[in-house]
C-alpha positions as CSV (number, residue, x, y, z in Angstrom):
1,X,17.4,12.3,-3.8
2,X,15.7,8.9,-2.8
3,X,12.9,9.8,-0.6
4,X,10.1,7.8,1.3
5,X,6.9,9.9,2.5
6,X,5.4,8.2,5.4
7,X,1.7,8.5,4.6
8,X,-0.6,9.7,7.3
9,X,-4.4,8.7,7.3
10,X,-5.4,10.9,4.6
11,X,-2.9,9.5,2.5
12,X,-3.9,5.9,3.5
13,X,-7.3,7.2,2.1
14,X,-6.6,8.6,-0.7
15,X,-4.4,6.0,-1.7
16,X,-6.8,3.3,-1.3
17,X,-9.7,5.2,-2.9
18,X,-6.8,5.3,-6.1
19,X,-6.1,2.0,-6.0
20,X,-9.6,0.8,-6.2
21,X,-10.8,2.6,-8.7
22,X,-8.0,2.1,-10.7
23,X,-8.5,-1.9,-10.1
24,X,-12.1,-1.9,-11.1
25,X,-10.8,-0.5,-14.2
26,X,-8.1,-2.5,-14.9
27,X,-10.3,-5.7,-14.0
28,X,-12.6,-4.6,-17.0
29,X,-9.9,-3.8,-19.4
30,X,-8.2,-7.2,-18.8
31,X,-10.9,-9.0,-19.3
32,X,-11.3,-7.4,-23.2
33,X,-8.0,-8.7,-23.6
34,X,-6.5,-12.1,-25.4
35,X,-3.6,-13.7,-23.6
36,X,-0.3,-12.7,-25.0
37,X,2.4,-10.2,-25.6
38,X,0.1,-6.9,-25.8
39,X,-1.7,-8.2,-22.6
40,X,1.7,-8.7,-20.7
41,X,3.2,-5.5,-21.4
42,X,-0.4,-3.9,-20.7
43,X,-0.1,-5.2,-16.7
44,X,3.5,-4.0,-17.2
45,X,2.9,-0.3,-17.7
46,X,-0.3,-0.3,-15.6
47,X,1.7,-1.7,-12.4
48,X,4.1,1.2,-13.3
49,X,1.2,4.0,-13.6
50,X,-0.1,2.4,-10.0
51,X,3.2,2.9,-8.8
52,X,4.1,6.8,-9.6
53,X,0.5,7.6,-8.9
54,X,0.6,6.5,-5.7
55,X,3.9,8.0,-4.9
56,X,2.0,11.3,-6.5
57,X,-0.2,11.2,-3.8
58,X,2.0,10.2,-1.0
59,X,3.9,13.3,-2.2
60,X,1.0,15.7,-1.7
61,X,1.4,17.6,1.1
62,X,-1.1,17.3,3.8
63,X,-1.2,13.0,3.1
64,X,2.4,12.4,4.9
65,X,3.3,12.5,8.1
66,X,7.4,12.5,7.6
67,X,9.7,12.6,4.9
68,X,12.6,9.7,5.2
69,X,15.9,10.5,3.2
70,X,18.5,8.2,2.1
């Protein structure tokens, strides 16, 4: 059930083209938004979206290299 894919070099690319795109949007949207509640919860969730989409494409086949189960 819990599972780590080791990513290979694909995966290291496809993760980081992900992640930046995703910042550069993220940096814009922050900066739309006041300080408070709604602006905490907003990192909240997106640090969660970052999260399963990178595990998305660490899952893709062809962008690991091993599967580790615990």
């Amino acid at each position: 059930m819990l599972e780590t894919h080791k990513l290979n070099e694909n995966g290291f690319n496809e993760v980081a083209q992900f992640k930046g795109k995703l910042s550069t949007a993220i940096n814009e949207a922050l900066n739309l938004l006041p300080e408070g509640r709604e602006k905490s919860i907003f990192k909240t969730k997106i640090e969660e979206a970052a999260f399963f989409g990178t595990k998305a494409i660490a899952s893709k086949p062809g962008n690991f290299s091993e599967i580790v189960t615990y």
